[in-house]
C-alpha positions as CSV (number, residue, x, y, z in Angstrom):
1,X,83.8,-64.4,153.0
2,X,84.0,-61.5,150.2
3,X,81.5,-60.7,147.8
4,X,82.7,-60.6,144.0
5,X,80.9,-59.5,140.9
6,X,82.7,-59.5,137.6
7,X,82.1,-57.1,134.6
8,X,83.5,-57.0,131.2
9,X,85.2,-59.4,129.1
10,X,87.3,-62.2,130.9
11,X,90.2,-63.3,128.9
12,X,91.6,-66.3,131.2
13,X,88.4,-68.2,132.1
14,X,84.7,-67.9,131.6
15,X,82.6,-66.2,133.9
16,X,81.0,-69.4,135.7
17,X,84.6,-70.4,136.2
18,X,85.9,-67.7,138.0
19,X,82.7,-67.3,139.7
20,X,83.1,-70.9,140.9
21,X,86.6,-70.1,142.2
22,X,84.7,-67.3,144.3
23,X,82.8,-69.9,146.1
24,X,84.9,-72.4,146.4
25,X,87.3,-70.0,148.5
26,X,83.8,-69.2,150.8
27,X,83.5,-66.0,149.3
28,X,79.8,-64.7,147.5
29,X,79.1,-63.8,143.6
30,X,76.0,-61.5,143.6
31,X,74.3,-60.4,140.3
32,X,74.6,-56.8,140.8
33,X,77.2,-53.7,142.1
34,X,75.9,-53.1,146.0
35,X,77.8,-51.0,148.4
36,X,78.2,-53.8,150.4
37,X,80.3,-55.3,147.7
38,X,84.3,-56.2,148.4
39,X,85.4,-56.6,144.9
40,X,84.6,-55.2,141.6
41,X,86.5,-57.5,138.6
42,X,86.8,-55.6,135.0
43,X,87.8,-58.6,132.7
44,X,91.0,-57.9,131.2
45,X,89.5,-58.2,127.5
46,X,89.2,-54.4,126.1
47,X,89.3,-53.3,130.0
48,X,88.9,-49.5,130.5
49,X,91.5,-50.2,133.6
50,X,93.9,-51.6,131.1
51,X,93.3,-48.5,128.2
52,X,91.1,-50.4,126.3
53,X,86.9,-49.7,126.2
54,X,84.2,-48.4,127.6
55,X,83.3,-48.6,131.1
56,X,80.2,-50.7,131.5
57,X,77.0,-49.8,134.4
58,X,78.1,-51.8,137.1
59,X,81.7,-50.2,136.5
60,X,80.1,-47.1,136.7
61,X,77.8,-48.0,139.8
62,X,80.9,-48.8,141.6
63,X,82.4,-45.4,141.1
64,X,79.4,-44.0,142.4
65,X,79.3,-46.1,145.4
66,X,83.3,-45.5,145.2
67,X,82.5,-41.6,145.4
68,X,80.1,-41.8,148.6
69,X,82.4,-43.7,150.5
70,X,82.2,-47.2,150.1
71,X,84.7,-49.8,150.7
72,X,84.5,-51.4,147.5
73,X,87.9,-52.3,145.5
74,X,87.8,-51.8,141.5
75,X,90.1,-54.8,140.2
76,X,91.4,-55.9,137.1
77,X,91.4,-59.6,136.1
78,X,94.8,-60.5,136.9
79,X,94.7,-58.7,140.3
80,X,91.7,-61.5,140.9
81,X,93.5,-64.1,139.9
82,X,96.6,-63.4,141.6
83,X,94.2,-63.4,144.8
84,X,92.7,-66.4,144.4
85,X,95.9,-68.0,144.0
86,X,97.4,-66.6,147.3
């Protein structure tokens, strides 16, 4: 029952994969950052969470939403993947 939206680069899977693996474990992928959002992924490809680029606008829009109290989690790749496995 989470809602994911993924930024950046993935360097596992595609995006319409891992957004598939979002449904098929009941959860929702909406198109944009919300602060009703659960779960911020940053693709692990040239992540700013992993040292590598720039942060992109829904990264950012998180951190606002982030700095006003949301509830929202800011995840890299990996950290989704091990979830979805659990």
């Amino acid at each position: 029952g989470k809602s994911v939206v993924f930024t950046g680069a993935l360097a596992t899977v595609d995006r319409k994969t891992a957004q598939g693996q979002v449904r098929d474990l009941g959860g929702s992928t909406p198109t944009g950052v919300t602060k009703d959002l659960d779960y911020l992924v940053v693709g692990d490809k040239g992540s700013p969470l992993l040292g590598g680029g720039a942060k992109s606008s829904k990264h950012k829009k998180a951190e606002r939403y982030l700095a006003e109290g949301a509830s929202l989690q800011i995840i890299t790749e990996a950290r989704f993947l091990e979830m979805a496995a659990e």
